[in-house]
C-alpha positions as CSV (number, residue, x, y, z in Angstrom):
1,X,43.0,7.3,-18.0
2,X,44.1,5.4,-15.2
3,X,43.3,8.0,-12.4
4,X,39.8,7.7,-13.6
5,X,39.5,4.3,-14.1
6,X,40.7,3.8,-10.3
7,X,38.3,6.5,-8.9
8,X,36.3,5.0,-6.2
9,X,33.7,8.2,-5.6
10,X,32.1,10.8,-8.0
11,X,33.9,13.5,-6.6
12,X,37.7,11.9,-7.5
13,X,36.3,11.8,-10.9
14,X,36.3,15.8,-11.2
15,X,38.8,17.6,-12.4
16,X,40.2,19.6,-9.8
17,X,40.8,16.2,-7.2
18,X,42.5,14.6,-11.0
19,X,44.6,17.5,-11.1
20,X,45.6,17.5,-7.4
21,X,46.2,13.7,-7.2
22,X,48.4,14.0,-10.5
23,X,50.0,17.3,-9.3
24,X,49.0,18.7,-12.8
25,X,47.8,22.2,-13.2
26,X,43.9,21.9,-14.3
27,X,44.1,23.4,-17.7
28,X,46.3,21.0,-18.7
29,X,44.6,17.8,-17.3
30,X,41.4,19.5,-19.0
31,X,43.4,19.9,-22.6
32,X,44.1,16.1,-21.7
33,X,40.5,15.0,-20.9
34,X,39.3,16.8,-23.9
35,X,42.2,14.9,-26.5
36,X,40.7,11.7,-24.5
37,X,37.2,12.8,-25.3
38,X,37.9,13.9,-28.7
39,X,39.7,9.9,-29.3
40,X,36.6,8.3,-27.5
41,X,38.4,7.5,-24.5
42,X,36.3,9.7,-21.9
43,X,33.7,11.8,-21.7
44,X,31.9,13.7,-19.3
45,X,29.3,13.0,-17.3
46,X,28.1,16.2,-16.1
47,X,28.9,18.4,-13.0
48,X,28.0,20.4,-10.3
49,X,26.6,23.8,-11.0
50,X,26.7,24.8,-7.7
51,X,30.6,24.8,-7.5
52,X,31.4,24.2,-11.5
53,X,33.1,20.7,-11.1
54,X,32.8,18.8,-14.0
55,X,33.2,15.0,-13.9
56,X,34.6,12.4,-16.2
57,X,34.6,9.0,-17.0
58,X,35.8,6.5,-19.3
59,X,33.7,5.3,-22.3
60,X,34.1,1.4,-23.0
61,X,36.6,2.0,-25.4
62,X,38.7,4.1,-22.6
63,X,38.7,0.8,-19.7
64,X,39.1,-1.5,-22.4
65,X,42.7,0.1,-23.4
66,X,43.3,0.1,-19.7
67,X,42.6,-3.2,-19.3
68,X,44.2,-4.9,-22.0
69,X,47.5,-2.3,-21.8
70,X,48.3,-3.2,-18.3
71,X,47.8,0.4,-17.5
72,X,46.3,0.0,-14.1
């Protein structure tokens, strides 16, 4: 949740630059999104169909635990 909540740009919100910047394979970090998705943590915003990137970001819920858990 935190790499998320600290993306700057669109594109460090996809999964592929998550999965490089937490050195995580991408199936995993997408098993992870979707557990965060599934809790109402995340969810995602789309993607681009040109190169199938698919982008997340936190729901209210998601920065709120964040926030208040000293996370970031």
């Amino acid at each position: 949740m935190v790499q998320i909540f600290k993306a700057r740009e669109l594109d460090d919100r996809g999964v592929g630059a998550m999965a490089e910047a937490l050195a995580m394979d991408r199936a995993v970090l997408q098993y992870h999104l979707d557990r965060l998705e599934e809790a109402g943590l995340a969810k995602n915003t789309g993607g681009n169909y040109v190169d199938g990137t698919t982008y997340w970001a936190l729901t209210s819920e998601g920065r709120r635990r964040v926030v208040e858990g000293k996370l970031s």
